[in-house]
C-alpha positions as CSV (number, residue, x, y, z in Angstrom):
1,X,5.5,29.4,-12.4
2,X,2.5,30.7,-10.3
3,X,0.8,27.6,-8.6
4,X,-2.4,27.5,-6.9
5,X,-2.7,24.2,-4.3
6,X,-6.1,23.0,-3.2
7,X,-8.0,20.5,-3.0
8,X,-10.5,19.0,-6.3
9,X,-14.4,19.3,-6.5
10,X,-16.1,16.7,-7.8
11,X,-15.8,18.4,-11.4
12,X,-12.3,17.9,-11.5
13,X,-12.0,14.1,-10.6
14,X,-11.5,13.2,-14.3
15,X,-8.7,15.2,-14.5
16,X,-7.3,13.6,-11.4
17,X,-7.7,10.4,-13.1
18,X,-6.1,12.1,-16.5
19,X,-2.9,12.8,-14.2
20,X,-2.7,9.6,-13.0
21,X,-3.4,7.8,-16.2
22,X,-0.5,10.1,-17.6
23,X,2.3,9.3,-14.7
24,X,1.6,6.1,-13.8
25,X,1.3,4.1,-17.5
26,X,1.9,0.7,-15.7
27,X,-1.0,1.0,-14.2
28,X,-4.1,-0.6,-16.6
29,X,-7.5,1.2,-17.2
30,X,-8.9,-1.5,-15.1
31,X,-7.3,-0.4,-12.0
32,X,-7.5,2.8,-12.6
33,X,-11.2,3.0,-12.7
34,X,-11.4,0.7,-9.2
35,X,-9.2,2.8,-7.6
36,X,-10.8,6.0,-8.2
37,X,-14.4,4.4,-7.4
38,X,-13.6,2.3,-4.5
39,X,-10.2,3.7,-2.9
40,X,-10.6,7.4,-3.1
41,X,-12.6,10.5,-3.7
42,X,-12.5,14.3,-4.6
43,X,-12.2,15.2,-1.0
44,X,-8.9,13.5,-0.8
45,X,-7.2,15.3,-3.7
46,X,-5.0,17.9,-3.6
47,X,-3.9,19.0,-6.9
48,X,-1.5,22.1,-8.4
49,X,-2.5,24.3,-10.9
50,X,-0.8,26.4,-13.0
51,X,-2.9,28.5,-15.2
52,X,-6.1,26.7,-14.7
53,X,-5.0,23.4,-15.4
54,X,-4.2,20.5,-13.0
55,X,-0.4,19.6,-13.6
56,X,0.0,17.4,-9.8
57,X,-1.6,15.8,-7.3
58,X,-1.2,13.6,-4.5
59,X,-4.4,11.8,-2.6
60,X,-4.5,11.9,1.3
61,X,-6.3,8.7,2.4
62,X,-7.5,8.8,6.5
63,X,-6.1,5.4,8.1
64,X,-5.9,4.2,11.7
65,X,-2.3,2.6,11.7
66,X,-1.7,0.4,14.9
67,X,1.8,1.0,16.0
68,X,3.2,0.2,18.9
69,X,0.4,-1.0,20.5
70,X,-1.9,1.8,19.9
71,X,-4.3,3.4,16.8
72,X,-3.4,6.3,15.9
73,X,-5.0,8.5,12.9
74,X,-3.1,9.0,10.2
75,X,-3.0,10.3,6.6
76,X,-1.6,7.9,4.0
77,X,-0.5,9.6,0.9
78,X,-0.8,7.9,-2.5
79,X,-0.8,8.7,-5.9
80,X,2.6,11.8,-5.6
81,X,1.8,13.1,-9.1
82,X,3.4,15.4,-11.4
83,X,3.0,16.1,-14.8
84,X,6.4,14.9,-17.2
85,X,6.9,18.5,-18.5
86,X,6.4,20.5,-15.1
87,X,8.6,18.2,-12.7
88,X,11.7,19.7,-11.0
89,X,10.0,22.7,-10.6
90,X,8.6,22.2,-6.8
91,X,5.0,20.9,-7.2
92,X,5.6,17.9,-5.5
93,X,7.4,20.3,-2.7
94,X,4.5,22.7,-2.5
95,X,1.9,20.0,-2.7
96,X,4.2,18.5,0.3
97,X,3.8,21.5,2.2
98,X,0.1,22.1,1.8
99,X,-0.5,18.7,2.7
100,X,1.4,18.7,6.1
101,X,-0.7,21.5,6.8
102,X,-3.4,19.8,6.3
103,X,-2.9,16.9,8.2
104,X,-1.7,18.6,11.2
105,X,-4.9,20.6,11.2
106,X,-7.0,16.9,10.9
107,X,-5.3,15.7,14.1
108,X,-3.5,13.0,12.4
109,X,-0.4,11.9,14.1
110,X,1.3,11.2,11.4
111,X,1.6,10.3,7.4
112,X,2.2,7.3,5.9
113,X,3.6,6.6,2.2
114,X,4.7,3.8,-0.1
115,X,8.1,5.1,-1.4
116,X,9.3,4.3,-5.5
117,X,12.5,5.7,-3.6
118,X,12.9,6.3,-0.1
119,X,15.5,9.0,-1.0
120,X,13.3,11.2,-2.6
121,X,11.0,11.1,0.1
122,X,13.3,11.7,2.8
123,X,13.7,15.4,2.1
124,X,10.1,15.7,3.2
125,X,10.7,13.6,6.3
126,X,9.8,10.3,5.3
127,X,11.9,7.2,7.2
128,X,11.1,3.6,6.1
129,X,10.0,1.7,9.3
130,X,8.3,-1.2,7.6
131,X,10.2,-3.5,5.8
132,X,9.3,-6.4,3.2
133,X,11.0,-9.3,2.5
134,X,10.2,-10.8,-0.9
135,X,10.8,-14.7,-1.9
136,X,10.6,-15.5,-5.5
137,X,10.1,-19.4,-6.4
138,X,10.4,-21.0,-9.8
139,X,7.2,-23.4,-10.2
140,X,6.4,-26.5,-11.9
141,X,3.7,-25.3,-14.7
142,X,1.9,-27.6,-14.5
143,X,-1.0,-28.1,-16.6
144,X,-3.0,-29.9,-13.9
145,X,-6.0,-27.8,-12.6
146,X,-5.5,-25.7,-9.4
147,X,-7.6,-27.8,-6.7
148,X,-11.0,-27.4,-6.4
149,X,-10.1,-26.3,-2.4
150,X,-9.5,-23.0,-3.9
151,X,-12.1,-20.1,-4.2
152,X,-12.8,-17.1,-4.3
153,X,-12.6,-15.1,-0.6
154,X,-15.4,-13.5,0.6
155,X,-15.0,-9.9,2.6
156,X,-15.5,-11.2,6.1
157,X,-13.0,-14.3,5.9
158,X,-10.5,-12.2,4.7
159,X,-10.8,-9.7,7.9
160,X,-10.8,-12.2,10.1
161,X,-7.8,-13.5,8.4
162,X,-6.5,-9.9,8.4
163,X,-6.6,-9.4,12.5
164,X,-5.6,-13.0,13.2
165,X,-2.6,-12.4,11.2
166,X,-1.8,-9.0,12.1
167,X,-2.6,-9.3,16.1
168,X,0.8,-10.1,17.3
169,X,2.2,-7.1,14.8
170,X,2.7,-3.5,14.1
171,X,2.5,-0.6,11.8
172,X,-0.5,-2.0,10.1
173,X,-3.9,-0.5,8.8
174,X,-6.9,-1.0,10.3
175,X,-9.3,-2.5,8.1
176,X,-12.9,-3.4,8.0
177,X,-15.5,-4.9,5.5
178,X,-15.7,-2.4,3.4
179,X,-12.0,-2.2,2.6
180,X,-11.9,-5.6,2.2
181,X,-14.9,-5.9,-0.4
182,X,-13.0,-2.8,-2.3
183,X,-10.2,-5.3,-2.4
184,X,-11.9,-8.2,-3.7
185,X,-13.4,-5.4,-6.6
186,X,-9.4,-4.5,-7.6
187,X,-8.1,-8.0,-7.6
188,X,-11.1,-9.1,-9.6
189,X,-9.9,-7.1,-12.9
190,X,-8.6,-9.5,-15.6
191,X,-5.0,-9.4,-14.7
192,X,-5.5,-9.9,-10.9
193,X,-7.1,-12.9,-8.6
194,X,-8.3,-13.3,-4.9
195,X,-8.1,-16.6,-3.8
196,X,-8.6,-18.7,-1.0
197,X,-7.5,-21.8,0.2
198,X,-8.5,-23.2,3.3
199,X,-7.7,-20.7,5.7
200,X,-5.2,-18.6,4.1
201,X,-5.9,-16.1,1.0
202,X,-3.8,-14.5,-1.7
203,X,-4.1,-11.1,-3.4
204,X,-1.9,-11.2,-6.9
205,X,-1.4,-9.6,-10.1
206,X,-0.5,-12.2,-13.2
207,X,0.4,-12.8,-16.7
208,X,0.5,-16.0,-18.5
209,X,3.4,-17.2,-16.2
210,X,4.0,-15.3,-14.0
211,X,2.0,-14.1,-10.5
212,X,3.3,-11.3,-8.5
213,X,1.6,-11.7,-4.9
214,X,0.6,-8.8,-3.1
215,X,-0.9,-9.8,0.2
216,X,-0.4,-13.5,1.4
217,X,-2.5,-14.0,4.6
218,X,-3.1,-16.2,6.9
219,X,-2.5,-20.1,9.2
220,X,1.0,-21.4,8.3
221,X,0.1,-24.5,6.9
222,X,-2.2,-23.0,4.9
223,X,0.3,-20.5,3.1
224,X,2.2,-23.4,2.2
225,X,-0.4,-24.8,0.5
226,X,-1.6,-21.9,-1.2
227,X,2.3,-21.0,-2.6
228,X,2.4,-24.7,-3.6
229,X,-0.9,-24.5,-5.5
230,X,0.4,-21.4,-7.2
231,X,3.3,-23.1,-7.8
232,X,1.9,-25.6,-9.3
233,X,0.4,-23.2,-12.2
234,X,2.8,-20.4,-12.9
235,X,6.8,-20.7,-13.6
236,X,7.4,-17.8,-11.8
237,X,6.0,-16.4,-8.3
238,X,7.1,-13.4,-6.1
239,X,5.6,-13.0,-3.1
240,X,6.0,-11.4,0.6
241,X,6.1,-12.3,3.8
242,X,7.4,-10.5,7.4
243,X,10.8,-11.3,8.8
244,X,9.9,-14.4,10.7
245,X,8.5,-16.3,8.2
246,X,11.1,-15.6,5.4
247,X,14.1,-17.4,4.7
248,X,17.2,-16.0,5.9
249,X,18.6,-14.5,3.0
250,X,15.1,-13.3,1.3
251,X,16.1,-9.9,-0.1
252,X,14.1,-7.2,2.2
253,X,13.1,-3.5,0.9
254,X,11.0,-0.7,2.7
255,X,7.7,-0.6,2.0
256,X,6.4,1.9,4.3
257,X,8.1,5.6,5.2
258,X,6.6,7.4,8.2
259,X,6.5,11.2,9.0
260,X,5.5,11.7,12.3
261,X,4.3,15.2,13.1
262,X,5.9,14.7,16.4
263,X,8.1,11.7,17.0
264,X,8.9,12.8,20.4
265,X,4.8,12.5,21.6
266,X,4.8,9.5,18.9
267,X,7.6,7.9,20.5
268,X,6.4,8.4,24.2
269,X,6.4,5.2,26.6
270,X,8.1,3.0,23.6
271,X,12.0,3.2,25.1
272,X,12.8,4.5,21.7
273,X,14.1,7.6,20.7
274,X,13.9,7.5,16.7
275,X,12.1,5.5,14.5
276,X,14.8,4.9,12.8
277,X,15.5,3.0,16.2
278,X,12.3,1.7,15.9
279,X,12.3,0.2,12.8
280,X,15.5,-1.4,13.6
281,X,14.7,-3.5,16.8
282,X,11.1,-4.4,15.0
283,X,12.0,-5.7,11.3
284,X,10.4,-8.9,12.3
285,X,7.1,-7.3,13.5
286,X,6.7,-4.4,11.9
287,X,4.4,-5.3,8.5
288,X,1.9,-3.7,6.4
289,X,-0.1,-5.4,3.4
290,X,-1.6,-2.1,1.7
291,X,-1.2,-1.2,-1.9
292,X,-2.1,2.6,-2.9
């Protein structure tokens, strides 16, 4: 098979969205349709092509990660895509390759993924250093009406939330108001809400009774209250949290892998000589909300 890698012109972005459509079918026209207005743009797609037509793609997203201690530019990569009857013939490998390229040539220190399967990703240098812990709670149903304490959050409260949350952590995007408002478009499509209450916010994905939380942000107190009040409508909730705010035996799965272009200079002035290492020694404080 004769591939061409490049990135899309604007003429092409349909197509993009055609591949996606095709290989993620979870994911609901709704989302879809955010995500490629708000979240991402031809410039940040590479695709294959074989004979004219697109048949993979992946979308390279610039970041500024804070880890340890410092902002560094990276590339997150979202959207690995290949077509059902062209996989396990190395698009994903030569997409991988092209990309890294790329990156390197950006200046970004590293790349940054959201793994279906850490495995698969590790052939292309991907470790996990961010780790979630998930608790899932059975709730009351209630048919009593959520409290009128809860509302919708606006872009600003949420990134102050955000960096009051995130201060004291690592391996986290930065954000800013515009990321935020292109958060409160997604979660405002009919199977998702964004709600506040008092000064914590949710970010969740629901059905008739269930809600599957996303991002959970915020004072202690007030996360209680908020998982109560959620608790209070659906009869089953699954949400995150980091380490040190989990219960002991909360099941825990990586979230984030990390490539670093070179882990040596990346590592430099931590005491660590792997991230693996890394990762390790900072389960607790090592966290990331994002969703690609």
């Amino acid at each position: 098979m004769n591939l061409q890698i490049r990135f899309i012109d604007f003429t092409e972005y349909k197509e993009a969205e055609s591949v996606w459509a095709e290989c993620f079918p979870e994911d609901s026209r709704e989302y879809i349709d955010c995500y490629f207005s708000t979240r991402t743009s031809p410039e940040y797609v590479l695709a294959a092509f074989s004979d004219g037509k697109m048949i993979g793609d992946m979308h390279i997203l610039p970041q500024t990660l804070r880890l340890f201690g410092r902002n560094i530019p990276i590339g997150f990569v979202s959207g690995v895509a290949t077509l059902p009857q062209y996989r396990r013939k190395g698009v994903a490998s030569a997409l991988f390759e092209v990309a890294f390229d790329y990156m390197k040539q950006k200046g970004y220190e590293a790349t940054v993924l959201q793994p279906f399967d850490p495995v698969f990703y590790a052939k292309y240098g991907y470790r996990p250093f961010v780790y979630r812990q998930y608790v899932k709670t059975d709730g009351e149903a209630s048919h009593t009406k959520i409290t009128n304490e809860l509302s919708v959050p606006d872009a600003e409260f949420m990134l102050n939330t955000y960096d009051r949350f995130m201060h004291d952590r690592d391996g986290y995007a930065i954000r800013d108001l515009a990321y935020c408002n292109a958060l409160i478009a997604e979660y405002s499509q009919s199977d998702a809400r964004a709600i506040r209450l008092k000064d914590a916010y949710a970010l969740l994905y629901t059905d008739e009774s269930s809600a599957y939380v996303c991002e959970l942000c915020g004072e202690r107190a007030s996360i209680d209250e908020l998982v109560r009040a959620l608790c209070a409508e659906y009869t089953h909730i699954e949400y995150p949290l980091p380490a040190d705010f989990s219960p002991a035996r909360a099941p825990s799965i990586a979230f984030n892998c990390l490539c670093a272009f070179n882990e040596k200079c990346l590592l430099s002035g931590t005491g660590y000589s792997s991230i693996d290492e890394a990762a390790a020694d900072n389960a607790g404080r090592f966290y990331s909300f994002d969703r690609y």
